[in-house]
C-alpha positions in Angstrom: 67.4 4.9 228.1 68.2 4.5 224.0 71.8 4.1 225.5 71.0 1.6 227.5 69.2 -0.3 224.8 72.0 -0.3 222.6 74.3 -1.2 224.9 72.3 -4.6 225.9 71.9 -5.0 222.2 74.7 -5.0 220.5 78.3 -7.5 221.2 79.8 -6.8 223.7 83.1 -5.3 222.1 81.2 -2.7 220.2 79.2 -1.8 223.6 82.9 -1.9 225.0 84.3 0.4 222.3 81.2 3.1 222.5 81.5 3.4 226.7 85.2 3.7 226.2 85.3 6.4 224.1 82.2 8.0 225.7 84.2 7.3 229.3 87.0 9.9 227.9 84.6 12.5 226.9 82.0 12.2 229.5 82.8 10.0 232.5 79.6 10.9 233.9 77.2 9.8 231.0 79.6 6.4 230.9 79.0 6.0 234.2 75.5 6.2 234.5 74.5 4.6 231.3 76.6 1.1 232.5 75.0 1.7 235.4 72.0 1.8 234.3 72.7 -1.4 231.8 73.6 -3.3 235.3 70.8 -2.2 236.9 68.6 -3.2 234.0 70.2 -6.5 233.7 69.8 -7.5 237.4 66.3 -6.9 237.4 65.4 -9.5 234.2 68.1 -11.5 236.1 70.1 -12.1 233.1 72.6 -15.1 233.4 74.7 -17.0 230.9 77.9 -16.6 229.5 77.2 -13.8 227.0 75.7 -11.7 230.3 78.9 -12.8 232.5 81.5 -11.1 230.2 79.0 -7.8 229.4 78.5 -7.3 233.2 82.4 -7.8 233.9 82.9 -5.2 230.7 80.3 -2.7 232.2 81.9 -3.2 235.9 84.9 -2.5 234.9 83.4 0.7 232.9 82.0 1.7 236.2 85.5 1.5 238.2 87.0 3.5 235.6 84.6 6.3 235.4 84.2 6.2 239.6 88.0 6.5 239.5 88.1 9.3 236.6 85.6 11.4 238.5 87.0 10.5 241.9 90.3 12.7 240.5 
């Protein structure tokens, strides 16, 4: 859950940057940690532009480690 927490908390880029690189040496971790940072925000229904771009960031972090793993 720290994962999570620093994901929400920090800009967007550097939560970007850290899934990425996590994404290459664990797809499963990246996957369930944005995830889990989706889920999360859904359920304190987070809205604004600052939540549009980091649930478009962690949606597309999710494709790409559903399509890594799906190899």
């Amino acid at each position: 859950m720290e994962n999570v927490k620093a994901l929400l908390n920090t800009s967007v880029a550097d939560a970007k940057s850290s899934l990425e690189c996590q994404l290459r040496s664990n797809p499963h971790l990246a996957l369930s940690d944005a995830q889990l940072a989706l889920d999360f925000m859904d359920s304190q229904d987070a809205t604004g532009a600052a939540h549009k771009s980091r649930r478009a960031m962690l949606l597309t972090i999710v494709n790409k480690a559903r399509k890594e793993l799906s190899h």
